[in-house]
N, C-alpha and C positions, 0 to 999 in steps of 0.2 A: 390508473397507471400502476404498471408493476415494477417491486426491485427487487433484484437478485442479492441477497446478502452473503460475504464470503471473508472466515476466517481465513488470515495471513499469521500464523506464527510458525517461529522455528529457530534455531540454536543463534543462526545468522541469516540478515536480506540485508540484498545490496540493490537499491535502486538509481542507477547513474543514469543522469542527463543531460552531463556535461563532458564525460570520459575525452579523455586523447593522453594517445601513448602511453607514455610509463605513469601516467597519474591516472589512476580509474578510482571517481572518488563516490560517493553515493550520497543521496538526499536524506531526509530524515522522515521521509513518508516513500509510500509503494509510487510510483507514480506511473500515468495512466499508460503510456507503450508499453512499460514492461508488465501491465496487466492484461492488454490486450495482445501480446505475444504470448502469456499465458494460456488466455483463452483460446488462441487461435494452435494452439501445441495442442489442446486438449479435444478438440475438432479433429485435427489430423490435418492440418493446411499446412500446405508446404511454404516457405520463405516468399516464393512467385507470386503466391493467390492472394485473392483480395481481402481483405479488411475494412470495406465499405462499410458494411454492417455492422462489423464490433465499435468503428470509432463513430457509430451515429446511436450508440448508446451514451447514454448521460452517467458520469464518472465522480464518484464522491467516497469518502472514506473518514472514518471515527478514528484517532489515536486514542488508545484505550492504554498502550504504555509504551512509552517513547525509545525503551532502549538506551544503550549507551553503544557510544564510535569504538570503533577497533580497528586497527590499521595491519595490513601485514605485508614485509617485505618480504617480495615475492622475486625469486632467482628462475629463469630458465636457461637451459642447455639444447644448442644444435650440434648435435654428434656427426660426427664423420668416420667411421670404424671404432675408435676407443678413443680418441681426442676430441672434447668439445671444440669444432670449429669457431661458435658464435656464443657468447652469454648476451641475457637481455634479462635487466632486474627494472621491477615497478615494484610501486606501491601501491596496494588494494587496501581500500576501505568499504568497512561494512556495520550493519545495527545488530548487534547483540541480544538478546533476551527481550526484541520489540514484539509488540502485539497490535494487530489492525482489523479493524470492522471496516471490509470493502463492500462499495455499493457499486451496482449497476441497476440502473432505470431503462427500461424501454417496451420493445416489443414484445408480447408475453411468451409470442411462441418459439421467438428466438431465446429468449431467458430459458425456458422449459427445457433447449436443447442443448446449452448453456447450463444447465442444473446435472442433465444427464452425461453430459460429456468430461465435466469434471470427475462423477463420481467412477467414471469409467477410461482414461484419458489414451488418448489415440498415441500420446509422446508424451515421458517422462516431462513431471512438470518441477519449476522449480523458481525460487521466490528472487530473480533477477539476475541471478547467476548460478551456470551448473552447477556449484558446491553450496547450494542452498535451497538442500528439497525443502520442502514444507512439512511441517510437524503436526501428525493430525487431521481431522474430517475438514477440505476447505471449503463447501459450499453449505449454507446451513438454508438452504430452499426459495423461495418466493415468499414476497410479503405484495397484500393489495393493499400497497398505501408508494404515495410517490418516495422518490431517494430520500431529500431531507428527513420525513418524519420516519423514514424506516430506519434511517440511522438513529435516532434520536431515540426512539420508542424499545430498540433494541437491549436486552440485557447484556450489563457490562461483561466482557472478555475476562478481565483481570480483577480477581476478587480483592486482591491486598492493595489497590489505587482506583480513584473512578477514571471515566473518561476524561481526556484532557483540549482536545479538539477537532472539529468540524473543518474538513476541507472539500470544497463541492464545484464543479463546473460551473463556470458561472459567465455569461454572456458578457454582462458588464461587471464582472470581477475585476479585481486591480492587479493582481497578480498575474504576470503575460511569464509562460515557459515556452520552450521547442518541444513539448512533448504530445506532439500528436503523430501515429504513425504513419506514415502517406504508403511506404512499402519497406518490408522487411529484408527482400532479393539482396545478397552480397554485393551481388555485380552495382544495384543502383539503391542503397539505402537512402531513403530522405524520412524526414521528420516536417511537420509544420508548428505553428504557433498556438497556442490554446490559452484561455483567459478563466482564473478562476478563484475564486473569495476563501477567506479563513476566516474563522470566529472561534475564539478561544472560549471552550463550555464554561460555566459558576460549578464551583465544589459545595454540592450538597448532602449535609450529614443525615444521615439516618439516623442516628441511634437516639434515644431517648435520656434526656438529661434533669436532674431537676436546679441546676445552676441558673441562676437570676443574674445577668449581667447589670442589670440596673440596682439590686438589693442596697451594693455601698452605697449610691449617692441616695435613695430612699433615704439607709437609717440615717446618713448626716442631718437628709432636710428635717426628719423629725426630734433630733437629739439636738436642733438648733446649731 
């Protein structure tokens, strides 16, 4: 089995799954429509076409640095000659300074085209909403090894933190969202249900120490 791994960083990403009206709020990982709207921008598929094939890919992603919320009150104007007719103010939230290891598992030849379509994209792509292009090379190739261990086996994004968690499509995951795309078309948007598991990774040091946690109660047992 093959998976496609793909840096996600940039200044700001907003991934909402819940938006209505003046609250458009965002999660705190990429989630899976607004990556399969990515991918399918970067194809050249129109809003109409199908997405069969991107949501029968297996959907998994690394937190490598979690960002921090940033909220912004956000003013619009409908003009009429020189007088604003209509104002409409919301509030947008977004992740700041996040970084993500995206996976995609499945068909090799579709990944392959999927590899090439990113580096070459049919439509301006951007990391969940238009004012959030992406910073940087996003697809970093195919690995032959299934989604989990290519997340895992992967080198960290962020040199100053390690990874922090594993989020993976998962049949009987506990986790139930409305984030699966059924179709994108303005006229008739819908979304379905999707099930999928978290596990928060262990922080493992590297560096070499020569500190003995056990040393004090050592010398006490021998100093009686």
């Amino acid at each position: 089995m093959s998976t496609l791994l793909l840096r996600f960083a940039a200044p700001m990403q907003s991934w909402g799954v819940s938006s209505r009206f003046t609250e458009r709020s965002t999660g705190r990982e990429p989630s899976k429509s607004g990556v399969i709207g990515l991918l399918a921008a970067a194809l050249g598929r129109r809003r109409g076409e199908g997405i069969e094939d991107l949501n029968a890919l297996r959907f998994g992603l690394r937190i490598d640095k979690a960002g921090v919320l940033l909220r912004d009150f956000h003013t619009a104007h409908a003009w009429e000659g020189r007088a604003a007719r209509h104002s409409f103010v919301s509030e947008r939230h977004y992740l700041a300074d996040a970084l993500f290891l995206v996976g995609l598992e499945g068909d090799e030849e579709l990944l392959k085209l999927l590899d090439a379509a990113l580096q070459s994209p049919a439509f301006p792509l951007y990391l969940g909403r238009r004012s959030c292009p992406p910073a940087g090379r996003l697809s970093l190739g195919l690995r032959d090894a299934p989604l989990e261990a290519a997340l895992r086996a992967a080198p960290r994004l962020a040199a100053d933190s390690p990874p922090l968690e594993l989020v993976l499509d998962a049949a009987d995951g506990s986790i139930l969202s409305r984030d699966l795309p059924l179709s994108f078309d303005p006229a008739q948007r819908r979304y379905g249900f999707r099930t999928s598991s978290r596990e928060r990774l262990p922080i493992l040091s590297t560096e070499q120490t020569d500190h003995d946690a056990m040393a004090a109660v050592t010398n006490r047992e021998e100093n009686g």
